[in-house]
C-alpha positions in Angstrom: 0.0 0.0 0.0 1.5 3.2 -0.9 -1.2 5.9 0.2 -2.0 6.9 3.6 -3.2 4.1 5.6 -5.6 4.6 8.1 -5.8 3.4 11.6 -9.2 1.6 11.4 -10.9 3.5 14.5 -13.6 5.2 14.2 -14.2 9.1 13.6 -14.2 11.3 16.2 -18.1 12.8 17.0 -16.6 16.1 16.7 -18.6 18.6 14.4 -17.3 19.6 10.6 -16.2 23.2 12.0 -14.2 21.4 15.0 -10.8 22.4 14.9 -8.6 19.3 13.6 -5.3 17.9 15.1 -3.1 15.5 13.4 -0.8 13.3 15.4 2.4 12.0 13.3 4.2 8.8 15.1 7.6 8.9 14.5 10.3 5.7 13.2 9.5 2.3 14.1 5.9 3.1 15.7 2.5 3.0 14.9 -0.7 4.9 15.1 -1.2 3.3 18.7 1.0 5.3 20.7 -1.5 8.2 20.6 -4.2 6.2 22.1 -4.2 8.4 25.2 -4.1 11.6 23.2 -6.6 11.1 20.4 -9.0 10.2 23.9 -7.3 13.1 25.5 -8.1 16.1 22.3 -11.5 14.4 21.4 -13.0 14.3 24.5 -11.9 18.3 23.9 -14.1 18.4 20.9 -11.1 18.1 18.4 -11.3 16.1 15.0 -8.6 14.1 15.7 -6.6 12.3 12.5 -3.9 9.8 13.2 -2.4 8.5 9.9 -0.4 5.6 9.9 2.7 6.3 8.0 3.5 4.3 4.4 4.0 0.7 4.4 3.9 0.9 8.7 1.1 -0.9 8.7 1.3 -5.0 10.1 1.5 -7.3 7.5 -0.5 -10.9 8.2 3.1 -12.3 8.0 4.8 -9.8 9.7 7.5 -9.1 7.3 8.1 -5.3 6.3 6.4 -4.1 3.1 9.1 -4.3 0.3 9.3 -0.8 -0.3 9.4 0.1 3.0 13.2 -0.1 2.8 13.5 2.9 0.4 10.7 4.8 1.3 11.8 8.5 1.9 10.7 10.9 4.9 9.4 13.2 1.3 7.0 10.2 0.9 5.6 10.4 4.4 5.6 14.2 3.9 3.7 13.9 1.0 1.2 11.1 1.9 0.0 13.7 5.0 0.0 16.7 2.9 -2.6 15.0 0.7 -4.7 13.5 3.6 -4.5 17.4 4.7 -5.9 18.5 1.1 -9.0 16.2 1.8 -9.5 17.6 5.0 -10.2 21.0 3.4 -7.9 22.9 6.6 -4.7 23.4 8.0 -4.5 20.8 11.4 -2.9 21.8 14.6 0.0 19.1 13.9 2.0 17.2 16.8 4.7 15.1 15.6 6.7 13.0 17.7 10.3 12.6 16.4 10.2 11.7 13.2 6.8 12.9 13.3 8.1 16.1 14.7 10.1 16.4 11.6 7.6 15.6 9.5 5.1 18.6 10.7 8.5 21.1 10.7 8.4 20.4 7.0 4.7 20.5 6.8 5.0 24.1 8.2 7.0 25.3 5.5 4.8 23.9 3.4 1.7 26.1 4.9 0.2 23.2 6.2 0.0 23.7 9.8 -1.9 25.7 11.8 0.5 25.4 15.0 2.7 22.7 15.5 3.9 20.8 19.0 6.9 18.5 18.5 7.2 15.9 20.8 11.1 15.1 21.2 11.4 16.3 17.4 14.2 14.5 15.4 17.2 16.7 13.9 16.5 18.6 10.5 19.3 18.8 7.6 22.1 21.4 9.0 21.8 20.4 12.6 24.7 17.7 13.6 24.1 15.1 16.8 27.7 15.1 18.1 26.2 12.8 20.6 28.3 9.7 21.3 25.1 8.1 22.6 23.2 8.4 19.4 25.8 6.8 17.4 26.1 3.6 19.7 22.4 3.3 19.5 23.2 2.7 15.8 26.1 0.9 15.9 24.6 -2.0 14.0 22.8 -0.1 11.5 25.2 2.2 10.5 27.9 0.1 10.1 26.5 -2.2 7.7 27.3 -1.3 4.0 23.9 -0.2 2.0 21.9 0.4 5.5 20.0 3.0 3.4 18.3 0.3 1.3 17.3 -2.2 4.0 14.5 -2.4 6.9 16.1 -1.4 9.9 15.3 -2.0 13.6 17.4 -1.7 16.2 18.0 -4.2 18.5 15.6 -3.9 22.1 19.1 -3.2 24.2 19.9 -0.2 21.9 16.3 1.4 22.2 16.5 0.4 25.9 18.8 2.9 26.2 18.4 5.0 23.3 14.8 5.3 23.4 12.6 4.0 26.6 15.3 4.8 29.2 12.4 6.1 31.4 10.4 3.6 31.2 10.3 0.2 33.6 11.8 -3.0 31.9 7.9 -4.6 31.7 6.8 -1.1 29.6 9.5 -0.8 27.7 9.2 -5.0 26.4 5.9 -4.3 25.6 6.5 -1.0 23.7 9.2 -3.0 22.2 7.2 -5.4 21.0 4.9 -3.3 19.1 7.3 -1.8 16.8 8.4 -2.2 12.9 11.4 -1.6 10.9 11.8 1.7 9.4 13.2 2.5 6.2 16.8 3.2 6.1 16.7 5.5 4.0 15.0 7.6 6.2 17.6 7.1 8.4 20.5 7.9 6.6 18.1 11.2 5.4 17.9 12.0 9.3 21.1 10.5 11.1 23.3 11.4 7.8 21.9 14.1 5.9 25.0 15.6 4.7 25.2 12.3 2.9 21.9 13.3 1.1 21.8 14.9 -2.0 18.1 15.4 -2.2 18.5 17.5 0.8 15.1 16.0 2.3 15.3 17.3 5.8 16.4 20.6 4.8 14.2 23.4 5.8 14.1 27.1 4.6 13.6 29.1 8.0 11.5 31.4 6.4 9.2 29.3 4.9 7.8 28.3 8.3 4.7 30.4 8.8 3.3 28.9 12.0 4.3 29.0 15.7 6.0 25.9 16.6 6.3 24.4 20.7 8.9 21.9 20.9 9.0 19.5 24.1 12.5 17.2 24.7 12.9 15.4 27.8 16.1 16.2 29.8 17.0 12.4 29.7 16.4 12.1 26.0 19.7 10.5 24.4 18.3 10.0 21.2 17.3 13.4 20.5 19.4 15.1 23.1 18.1 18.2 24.3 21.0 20.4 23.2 20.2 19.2 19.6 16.8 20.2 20.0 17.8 23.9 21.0 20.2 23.9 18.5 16.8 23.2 16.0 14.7 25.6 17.6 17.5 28.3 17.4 17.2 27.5 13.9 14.0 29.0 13.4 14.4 32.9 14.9 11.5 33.2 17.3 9.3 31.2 15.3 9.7 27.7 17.7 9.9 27.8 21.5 11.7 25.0 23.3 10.7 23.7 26.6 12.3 20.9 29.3 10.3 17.9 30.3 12.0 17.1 33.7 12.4 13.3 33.7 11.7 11.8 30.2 13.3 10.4 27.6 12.3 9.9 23.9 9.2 8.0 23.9 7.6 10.9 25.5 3.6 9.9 23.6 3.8 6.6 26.1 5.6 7.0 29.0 4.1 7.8 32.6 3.1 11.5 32.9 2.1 11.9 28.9 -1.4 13.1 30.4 0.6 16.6 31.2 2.0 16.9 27.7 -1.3 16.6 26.0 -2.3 19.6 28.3 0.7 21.4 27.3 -0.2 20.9 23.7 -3.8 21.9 24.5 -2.8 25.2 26.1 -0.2 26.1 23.7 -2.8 25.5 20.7 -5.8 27.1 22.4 -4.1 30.4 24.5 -0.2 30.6 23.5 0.0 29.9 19.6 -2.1 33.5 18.7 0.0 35.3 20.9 3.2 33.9 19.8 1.9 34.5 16.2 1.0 38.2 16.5 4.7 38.9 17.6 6.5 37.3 14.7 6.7 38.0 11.1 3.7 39.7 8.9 3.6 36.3 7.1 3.3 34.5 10.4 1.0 37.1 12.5 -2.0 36.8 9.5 -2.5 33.3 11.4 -3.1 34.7 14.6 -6.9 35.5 13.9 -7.4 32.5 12.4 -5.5 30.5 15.7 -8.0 32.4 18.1 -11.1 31.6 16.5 -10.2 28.0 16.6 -11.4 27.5 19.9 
């Protein structure tokens, strides 16, 4: 399947005029790690869309689509921007890393409303000099023609890389849930000076939304230095913001009830304001930010 799967669930009683969020999951996960924030933003009155990204989907024999392994994060970009089209208006968007990437480049695409990025992953110009991140990868990076393969890392690598925060019983279970993700995707992420398409590069001023970014001070896959370094990128456009006590998998682990709130307020109170003090191109979406709830 190459078009934008769906999660199977049923719609969201929220009326046409309801203000829509999208939730993006990020590498190796699946719609269900927003169960407790689609409940969380419907029960809100939201229209709540959770796409399942290309060829993440289970197959009945539980090997990985075969062109998963090449798929590119411009496919996934591309996939949402269409399910966008259909839904007629720009979504308050939150991405969690991949996804978080994936709704930056949505923004400078005019696609977002507002944007919350949930331990975003690095854009193109922004190195992870993190020796952490690289033995997470170890395997995967030092195996020749990584970038055309299905790639999971093993659990002790995203035990440390990616559920450090969570018990050894929640992170096996998370574990068990996940799927390979293409490697090209990570060579466009991890490597991107190594890519000449430039996917993950993003033009600053193209952005025309307020972004929130969220990294959790124990993150080590998406340390939180990188993330300032990313929202420093943006000049007044993104605001970056400590979670005490998390790591990556920030959409699952205990506590994820507070940064559904912090996405709430920030959408609902915060993104107008923020808005009406950046650029002309940004503040025109002020108006439309405040009427939205």
């Amino acid at each position: 399947m190459t078009a934008l799967e769906t999660t199977g669930m049923p719609q969201p009683a929220a009326h046409d005029d309801a203000p829509a969020v999208m939730l993006i999951h990020g590498m190796w996960s699946r719609p269900h790690v927003w169960d407790g924030f689609r409940a969380y933003f419907e029960d809100r009155g939201y229209k709540v869309i959770v796409p399942t990204l290309r060829h993440h989907a289970v197959s009945a024999d539980g090997r990985p689509h075969t062109g998963l392994a090449t798929t590119s994060v411009a496919d996934y970009v591309s996939d949402i921007a269409r399910e966008i089209g259909k839904l007629g208006r720009k979504p308050l968007v939150i991405g969690h890393s991949m996804g978080g990437l994936i709704a930056q480049l949505l923004a400078a695409r005019g696609l977002a409303r507002a944007v919350v990025g949930l331990a975003p992953a690095q854009i193109a110009g922004a190195f992870n000099y993190d020796l952490r991140t690289t033995w997470i990868f170890r395997r995967e990076f030092s195996s020749w023609g990584f970038w055309r393969k299905p790639q999971l890392p093993s659990f002790e690598a995203m035990r440390f890389g990616a559920l450090n925060r969570m018990s050894n019983a929640e992170a096996e279970d998370l574990y068990t849930t996940l799927v390979p993700e293409s490697g090209r995707t990570l060579l466009e992420i991890g490597l991107w000076f190594l890519d000449r398409q430039r996917t993950t590069w993003i033009n600053p001023a193209d952005v025309c939304c307020p972004m929130l970014f969220l990294t959790g001070a124990e993150d080590r896959l998406t340390p939180l230095w990188l993330t300032r370094r990313v929202t420093e990128f943006y000049e007044g456009k993104a605001r970056l913001e400590t979670v005490a006590d998390r790591g990556h998998w920030l959409p699952s682990e205990p506590g994820w009830e507070r940064l559904a709130e912090r996405a709430a307020l920030f959408f609902e109170t915060e993104a107008a304001d923020m808005a009406r003090s950046l650029s002309p191109q940004v503040r025109a979406l002020a108006g439309e930010l405040a009427a939205a709830r």
